[in-house]
VEXFIFI-330985 format. One record per residue (C-alpha): x, y, z. Coordinates in pm, 1 decimal. Last residue first. Layout:
% residues N
X:Y:Z
...
% end
This chain:
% residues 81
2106.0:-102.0:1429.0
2273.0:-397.9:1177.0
2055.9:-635.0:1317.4
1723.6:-434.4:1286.5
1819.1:-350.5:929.8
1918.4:-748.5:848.7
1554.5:-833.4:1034.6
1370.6:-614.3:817.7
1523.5:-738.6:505.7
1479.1:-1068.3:553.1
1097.3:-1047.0:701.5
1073.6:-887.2:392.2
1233.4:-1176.9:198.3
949.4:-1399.3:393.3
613.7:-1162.9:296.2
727.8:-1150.3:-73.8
918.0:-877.7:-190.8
740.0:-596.4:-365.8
691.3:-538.2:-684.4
360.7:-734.1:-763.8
243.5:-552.8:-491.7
316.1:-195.0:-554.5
132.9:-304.4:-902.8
-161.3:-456.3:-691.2
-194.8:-162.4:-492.3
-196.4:100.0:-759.0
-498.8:-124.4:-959.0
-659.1:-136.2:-607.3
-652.8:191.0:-598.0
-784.1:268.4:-939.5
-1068.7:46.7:-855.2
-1170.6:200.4:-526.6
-1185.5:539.4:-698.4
-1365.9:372.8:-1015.5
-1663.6:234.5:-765.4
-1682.1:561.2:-537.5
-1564.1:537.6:-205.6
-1268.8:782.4:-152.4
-1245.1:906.9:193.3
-1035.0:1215.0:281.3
-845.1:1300.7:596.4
-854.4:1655.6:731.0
-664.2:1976.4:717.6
-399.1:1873.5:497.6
-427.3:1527.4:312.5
-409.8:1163.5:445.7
-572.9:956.7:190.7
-849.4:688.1:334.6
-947.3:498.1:57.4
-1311.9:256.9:180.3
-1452.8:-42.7:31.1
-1797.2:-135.3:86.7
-1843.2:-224.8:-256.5
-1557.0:-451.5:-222.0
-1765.8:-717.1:20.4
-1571.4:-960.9:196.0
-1350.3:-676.7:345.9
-1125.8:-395.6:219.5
-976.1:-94.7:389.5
-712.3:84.7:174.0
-530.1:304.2:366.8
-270.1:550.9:221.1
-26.7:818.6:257.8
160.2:1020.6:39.5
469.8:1030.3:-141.0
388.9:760.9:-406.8
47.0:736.6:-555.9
138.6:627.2:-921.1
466.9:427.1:-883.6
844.7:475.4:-848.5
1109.1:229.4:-914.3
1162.4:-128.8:-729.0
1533.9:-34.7:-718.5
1428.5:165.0:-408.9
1308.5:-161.4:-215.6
909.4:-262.5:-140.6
864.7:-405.0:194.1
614.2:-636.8:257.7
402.8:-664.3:538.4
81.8:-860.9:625.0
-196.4:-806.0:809.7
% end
């Protein structure tokens, strides 16, 4: 697993304010969207589901720190706590 922290000045994106799982192994048909709604969870696994997720994911992605300025940022929060 890996975490990466996307900042504020990073902007908003398609999906925001909820939450999400993407689970994704060696074979993407078998993909799985988990959304977190009320009453029960939902699970997307239709072909242009999974893609538009993975489309959302790769632009929070792209603006998000890499893995070692995360680490950064993470640690500077923890330190200044």
């Amino acid at each position: 697993m890996t975490l990466r922290v996307l900042e504020f000045r990073a902007g908003g994106f398609k999906g925001a304010g909820h939450a999400v799982l993407y689970a994704s192994g060696p074979v993407p048909r078998l993909d799985t969207v988990q959304l977190d709604s009320v009453g029960s969870p939902a699970f997307l696994t239709e072909m242009n589901q999974l893609e538009n997720y993975r489309n959302i994911i790769g632009a929070m992605r792209d603006r998000a720190l890499d893995p070692s300025a995360s680490r950064d940022v993470i640690s500077s929060i923890m330190n200044s706590l």
